[in-house]
N, C-alpha and C positions, 0 to 999 in steps of 0.2 A: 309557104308550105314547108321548105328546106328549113327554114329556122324556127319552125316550130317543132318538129322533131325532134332537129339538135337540143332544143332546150328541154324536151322532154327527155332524152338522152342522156343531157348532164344535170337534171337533176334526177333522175335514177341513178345515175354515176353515186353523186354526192350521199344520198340518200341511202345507197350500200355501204359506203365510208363509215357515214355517221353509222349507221345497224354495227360496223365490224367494232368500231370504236369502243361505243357503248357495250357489244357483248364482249368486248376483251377488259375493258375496266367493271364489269358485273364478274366475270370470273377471278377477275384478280383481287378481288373484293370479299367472293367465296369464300377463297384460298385463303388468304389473309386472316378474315373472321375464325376458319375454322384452325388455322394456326394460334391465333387468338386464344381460340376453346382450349385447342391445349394445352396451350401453355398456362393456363390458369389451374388446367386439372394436373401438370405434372407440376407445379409450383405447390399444389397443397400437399399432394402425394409425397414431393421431397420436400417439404417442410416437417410433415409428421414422422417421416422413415429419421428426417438429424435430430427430432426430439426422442424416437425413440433410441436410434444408437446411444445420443448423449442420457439417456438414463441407463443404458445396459453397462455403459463405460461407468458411470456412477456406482452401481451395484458392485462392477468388478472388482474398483478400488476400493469399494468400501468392505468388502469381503475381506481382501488385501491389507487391509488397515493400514493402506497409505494417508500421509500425511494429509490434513484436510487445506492445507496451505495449495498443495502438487495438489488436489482434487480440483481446486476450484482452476487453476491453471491450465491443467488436462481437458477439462470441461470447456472453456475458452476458446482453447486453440481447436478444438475438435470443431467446436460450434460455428467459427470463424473459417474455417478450412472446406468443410461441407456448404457451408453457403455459397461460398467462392465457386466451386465446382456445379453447385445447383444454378448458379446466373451462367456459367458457361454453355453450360446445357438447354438451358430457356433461350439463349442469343442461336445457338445451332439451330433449335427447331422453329424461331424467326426467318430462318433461310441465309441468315449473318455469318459470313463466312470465319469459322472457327480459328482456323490458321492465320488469319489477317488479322484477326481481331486478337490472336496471343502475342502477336508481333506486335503487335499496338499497344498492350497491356501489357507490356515486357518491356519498353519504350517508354512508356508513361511509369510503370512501376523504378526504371532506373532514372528518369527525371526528380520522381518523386521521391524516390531513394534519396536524393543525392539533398535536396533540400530539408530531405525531416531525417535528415542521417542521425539526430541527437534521439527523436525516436527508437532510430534501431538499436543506437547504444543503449536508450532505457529497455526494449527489448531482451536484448543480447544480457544483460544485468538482473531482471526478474529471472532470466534461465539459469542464472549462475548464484542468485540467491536461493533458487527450488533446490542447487542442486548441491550448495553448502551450508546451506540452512542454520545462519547465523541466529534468526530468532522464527517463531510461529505465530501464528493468528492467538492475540490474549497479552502475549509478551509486551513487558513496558520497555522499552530502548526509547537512547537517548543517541539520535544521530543528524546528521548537516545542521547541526542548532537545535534540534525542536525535542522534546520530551513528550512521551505521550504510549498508550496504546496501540497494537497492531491491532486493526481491524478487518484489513483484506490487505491480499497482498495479490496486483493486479500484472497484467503480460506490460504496460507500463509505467505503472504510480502504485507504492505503496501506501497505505489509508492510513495516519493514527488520530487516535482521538486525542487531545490533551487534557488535563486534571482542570481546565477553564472551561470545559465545554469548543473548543474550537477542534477544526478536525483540516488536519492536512495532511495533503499529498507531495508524499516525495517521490521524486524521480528515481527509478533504478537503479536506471546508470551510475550516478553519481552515490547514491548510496550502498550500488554492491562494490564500489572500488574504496570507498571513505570509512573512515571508524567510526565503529559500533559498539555502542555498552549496552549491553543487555541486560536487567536486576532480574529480570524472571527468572536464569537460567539456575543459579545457583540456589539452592533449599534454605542457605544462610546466607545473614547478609551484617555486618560489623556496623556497629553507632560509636564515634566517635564525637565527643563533644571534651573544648577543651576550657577553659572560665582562667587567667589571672587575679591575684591575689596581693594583695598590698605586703610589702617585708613588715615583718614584727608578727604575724599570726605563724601559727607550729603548722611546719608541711604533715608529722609525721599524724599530727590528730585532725589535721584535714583529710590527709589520706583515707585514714580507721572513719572518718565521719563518712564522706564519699563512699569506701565502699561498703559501707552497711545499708546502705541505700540502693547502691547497687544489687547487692545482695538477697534486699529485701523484696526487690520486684519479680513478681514469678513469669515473667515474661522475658528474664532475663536465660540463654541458657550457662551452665556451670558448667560447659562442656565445648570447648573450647573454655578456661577460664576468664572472666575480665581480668582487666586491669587497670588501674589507679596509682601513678606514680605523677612525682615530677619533672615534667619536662624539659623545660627552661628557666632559668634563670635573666629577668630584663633589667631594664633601669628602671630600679624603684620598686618591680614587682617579681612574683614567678608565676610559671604556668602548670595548672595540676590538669593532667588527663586522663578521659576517661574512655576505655576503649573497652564494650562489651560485644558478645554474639547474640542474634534474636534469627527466628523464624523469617522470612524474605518479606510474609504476609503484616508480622506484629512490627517491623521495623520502625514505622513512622510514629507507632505509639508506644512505643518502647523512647525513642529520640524525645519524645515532647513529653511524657511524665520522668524521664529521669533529668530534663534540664526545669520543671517544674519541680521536684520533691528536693533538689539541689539546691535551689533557690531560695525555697522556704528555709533548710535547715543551716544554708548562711547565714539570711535572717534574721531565725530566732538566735542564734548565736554571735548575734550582731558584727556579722564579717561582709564586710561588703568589697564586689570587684572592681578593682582598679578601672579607673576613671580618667584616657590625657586629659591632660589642662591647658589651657589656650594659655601664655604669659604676653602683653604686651605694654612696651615700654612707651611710655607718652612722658614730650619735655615737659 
């Protein structure tokens, strides 16, 4: 009789356990889901409020007629910055303790620091490219080796296209500290091209040949004038050159019809450019 009780006793015992159990993991389950909820609805809510700042920031600058190089940069770092601060806020209203969790991100961020520090150099170098603005998005520069187009200029790799179809990125860093040629920047740009001549032909009617030729190409400008003289004197030969001004745009066909119409009227005038010559002695 006594131990039947008892066991009716502890299993009501156990039996309110398990009830406290289960109605504490059902609440904490509520709770959970409905943080869940959410966090899904402030996650869209602050996804649409950083697209729209990032277009009222767009508008600003574009009223502004800032640089479209600094637009897309400003757009970037806005876009990257607002994210950061919307996961912060999504981890608080998880019930994740915010403060612990900046200590910890502040820990990880100086670990991480310290490993992709070449990063923050290319960082720290697209801000100092925005903010000396050696070349802009269009611009043809020629820098760390590579020739080519700017196509974007990013918080850390610069885009160019090259004249091959091939497109690289360069690092910041090393490009806002290294030299820079830029052919965009100037409205004129000089062709020099220089051709030797065998001794015995006349410099002075090669000269009047050259630059009627010169002369005669309308792509050539008269302003800055060319010139056509000679320049050196070698063994066996001299050298006649020719230095005109053209448009930045007509450069490259200004260079290749005047080493083209040069060519021909050595030519016909049967003058041909010095050629070394290999001499070897055999017993």
């Amino acid at each position: 009789m006594f131990l039947s009780i008892l066991n009716c006793f502890l299993q009501a015992e156990v039996s309110s356990k398990v009830e406290r159990v289960v109605n504490l993991l059902f609440d904490k389950a509520v709770d959970f889901g409905e943080k869940i909820i959410i966090v899904v609805i402030v996650y869209f809510i602050g996804s649409w409020i950083i697209k729209f700042l990032n277009r009222i920031a767009s508008k600003l600058l574009n009223i502004r007629n800032i640089d479209l190089t600094v637009q897309r940069f400003v757009r970037n770092l806005i876009k990257y910055t607002l994210n950061i601060i919307l996961v912060i806020i999504l981890i608080g209203i998880l019930g994740i303790q915010t403060t612990s969790f900046a200590a910890i991100l502040a820990a990880a961020g100086f670990a991480i620091g310290m490993a992709m520090k070449d990063n923050l150099g290319n960082f720290a170098g697209g801000v100092m490219l925005l903010i000396n603005k050696p070349f802009k998005i269009g611009d043809r520069i020629v820098a760390q080796g590579q020739d080519g187009v700017v196509s974007e200029i990013g918080i850390l790799y610069t885009v160019l296209n090259t004249s091959d179809g091939r497109v690289v990125y360069q690092p910041n860093g090393p490009l806002s500290t290294g030299s820079i040629v830029n052919y965009t920047t100037s409205p004129n740009r000089r062709v020099d091209i220089s051709f030797n001549v065998n001794y015995g032909n006349d410099a002075d009617s090669l000269k009047e040949l050259v630059m009627g030729i010169v002369m005669a190409n309308d792509k050539v400008l008269k302003d800055p004038a060319p010139f056509v003289g000679l320049t050196a004197v070698n063994n066996g030969n001299f050298d006649i050159t020719v230095r005109a001004w053209a448009k930045n745009s007509d450069n490259t066909d200004v260079n290749v019809s005047l080493n083209e119409d040069v060519y021909r009227a050595l030519k016909d005038k049967g003058i041909y450019v010095s050629t070394p010559t290999a001499i070897r002695m055999v017993n």
